[in-house]
C-alpha positions as CSV (number, residue, x, y, z in Angstrom):
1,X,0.0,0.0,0.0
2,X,1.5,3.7,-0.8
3,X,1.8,6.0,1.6
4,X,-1.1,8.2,0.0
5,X,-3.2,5.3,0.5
6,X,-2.8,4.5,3.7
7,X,-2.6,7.4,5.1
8,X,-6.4,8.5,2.9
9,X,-8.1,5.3,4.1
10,X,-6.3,6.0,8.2
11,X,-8.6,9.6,8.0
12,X,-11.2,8.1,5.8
13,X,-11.7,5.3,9.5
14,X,-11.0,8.2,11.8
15,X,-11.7,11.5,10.2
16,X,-10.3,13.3,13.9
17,X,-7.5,10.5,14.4
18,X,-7.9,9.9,17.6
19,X,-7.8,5.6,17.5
20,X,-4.6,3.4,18.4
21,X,-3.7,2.2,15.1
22,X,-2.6,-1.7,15.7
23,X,-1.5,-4.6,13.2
24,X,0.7,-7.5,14.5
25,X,1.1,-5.4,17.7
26,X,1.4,-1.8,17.8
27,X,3.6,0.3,15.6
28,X,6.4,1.2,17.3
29,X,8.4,3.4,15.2
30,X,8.9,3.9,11.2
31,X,11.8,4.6,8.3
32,X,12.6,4.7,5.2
33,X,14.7,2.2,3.7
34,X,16.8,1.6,0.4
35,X,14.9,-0.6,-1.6
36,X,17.2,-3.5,-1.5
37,X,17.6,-3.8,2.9
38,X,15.8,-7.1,4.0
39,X,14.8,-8.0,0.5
40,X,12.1,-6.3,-2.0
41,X,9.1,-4.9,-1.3
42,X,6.2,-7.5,-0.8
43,X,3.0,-5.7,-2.4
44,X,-0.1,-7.6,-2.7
45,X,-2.3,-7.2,-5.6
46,X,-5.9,-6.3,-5.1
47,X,-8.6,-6.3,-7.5
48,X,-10.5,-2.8,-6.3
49,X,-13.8,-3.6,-7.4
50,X,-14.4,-6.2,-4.8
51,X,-15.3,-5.3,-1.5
52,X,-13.9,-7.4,1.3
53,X,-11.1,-10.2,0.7
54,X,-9.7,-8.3,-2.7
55,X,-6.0,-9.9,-3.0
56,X,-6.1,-11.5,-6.3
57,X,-1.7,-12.2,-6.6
58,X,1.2,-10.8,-5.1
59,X,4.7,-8.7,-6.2
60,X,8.1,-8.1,-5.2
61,X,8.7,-4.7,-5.7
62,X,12.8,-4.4,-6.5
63,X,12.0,0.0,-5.9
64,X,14.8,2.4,-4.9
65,X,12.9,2.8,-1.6
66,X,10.4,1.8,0.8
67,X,8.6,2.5,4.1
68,X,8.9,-0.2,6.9
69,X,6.6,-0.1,9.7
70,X,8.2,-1.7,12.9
71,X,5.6,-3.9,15.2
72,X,5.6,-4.9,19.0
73,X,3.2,-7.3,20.1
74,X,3.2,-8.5,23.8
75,X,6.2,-11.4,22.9
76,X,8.5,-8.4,21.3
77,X,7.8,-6.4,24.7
78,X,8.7,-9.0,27.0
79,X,11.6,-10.9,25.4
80,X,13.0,-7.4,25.6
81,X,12.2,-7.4,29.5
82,X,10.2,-9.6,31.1
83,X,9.3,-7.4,34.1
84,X,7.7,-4.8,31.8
85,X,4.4,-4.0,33.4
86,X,1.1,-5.0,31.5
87,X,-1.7,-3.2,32.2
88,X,-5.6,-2.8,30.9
89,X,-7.7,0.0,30.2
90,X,-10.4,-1.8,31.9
91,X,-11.3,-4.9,33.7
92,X,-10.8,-7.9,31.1
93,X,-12.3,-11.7,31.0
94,X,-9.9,-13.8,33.1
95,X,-8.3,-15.0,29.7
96,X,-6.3,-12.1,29.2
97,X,-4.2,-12.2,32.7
98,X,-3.4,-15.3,31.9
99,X,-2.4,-15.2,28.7
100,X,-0.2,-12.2,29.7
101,X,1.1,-14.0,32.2
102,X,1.6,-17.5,30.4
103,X,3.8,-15.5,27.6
104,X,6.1,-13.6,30.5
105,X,6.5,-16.9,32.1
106,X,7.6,-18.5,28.6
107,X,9.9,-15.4,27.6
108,X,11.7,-15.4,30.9
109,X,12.8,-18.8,30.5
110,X,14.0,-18.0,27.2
111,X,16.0,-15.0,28.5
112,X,16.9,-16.9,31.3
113,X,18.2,-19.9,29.1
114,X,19.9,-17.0,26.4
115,X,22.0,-15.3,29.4
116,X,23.0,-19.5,30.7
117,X,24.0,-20.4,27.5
118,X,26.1,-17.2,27.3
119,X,27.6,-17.5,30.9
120,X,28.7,-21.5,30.1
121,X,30.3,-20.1,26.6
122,X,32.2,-17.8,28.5
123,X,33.3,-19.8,31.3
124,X,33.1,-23.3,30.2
125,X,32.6,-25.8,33.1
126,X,34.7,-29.1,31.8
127,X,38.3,-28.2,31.1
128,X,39.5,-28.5,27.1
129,X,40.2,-31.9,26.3
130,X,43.4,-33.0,25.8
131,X,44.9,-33.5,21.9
132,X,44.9,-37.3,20.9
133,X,47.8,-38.2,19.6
């Protein structure tokens, strides 16, 4: 989608743009890019005289620039730091806790495994074997 576009149908959904816009998480910052960085542009083709489920084919675009949206979901946020507080605008089903807290308890153990694996490759607990002659 072009910039124009998005940024038409973004007032066209919220004339006073006031609502979190959210995809894969939220959008945490934006940039322009060469082109070529991470591999071409993936642009789906839509056929614009259908109304809902228009993608009729897809293109990489090989074009001397592009715009890259960056996403964090909850995952993102806590692999970064597991402690990060998560909080709701109002009281939620029981679900969501507990899905917020099944996903901290499954990125600390990944952080927590990351920074063993790191300490062992550092200091190695079995002394280097000897050559074999």
């Amino acid at each position: 989608m072009k910039t124009k576009d998005l940024i038409a149908e973004l007032q066209r959904l919220d004339p006073e743009g006031d609502i979190e816009v959210e995809g894969c998480g939220d959008i945490h910052f934006l940039t322009r890019q060469p082109g070529y960085y991470d591999g071409p542009a993936f642009v789906l083709k839509r056929d614009p005289t259908t109304e809902y489920y228009n993608v009729i084919g897809a293109e990489y675009q090989f074009k001397p620039d592009k715009i890259r949206l960056h996403m964090l979901d909850l995952r993102d946020v806590l692999l970064n730091d597991p402690e990060c507080p998560i909080t709701f605008d109002k009281e939620p089903s029981p679900w969501w806790p507990e899905h917020v807290a099944k996903v901290r308890a499954e990125m600390r153990k990944i952080v927590e495994d990351a920074k063993a694996e790191r300490a062992t490759a550092r200091n190695p607990t079995s002394p280097p074997k000897e050559p074999t002659p």
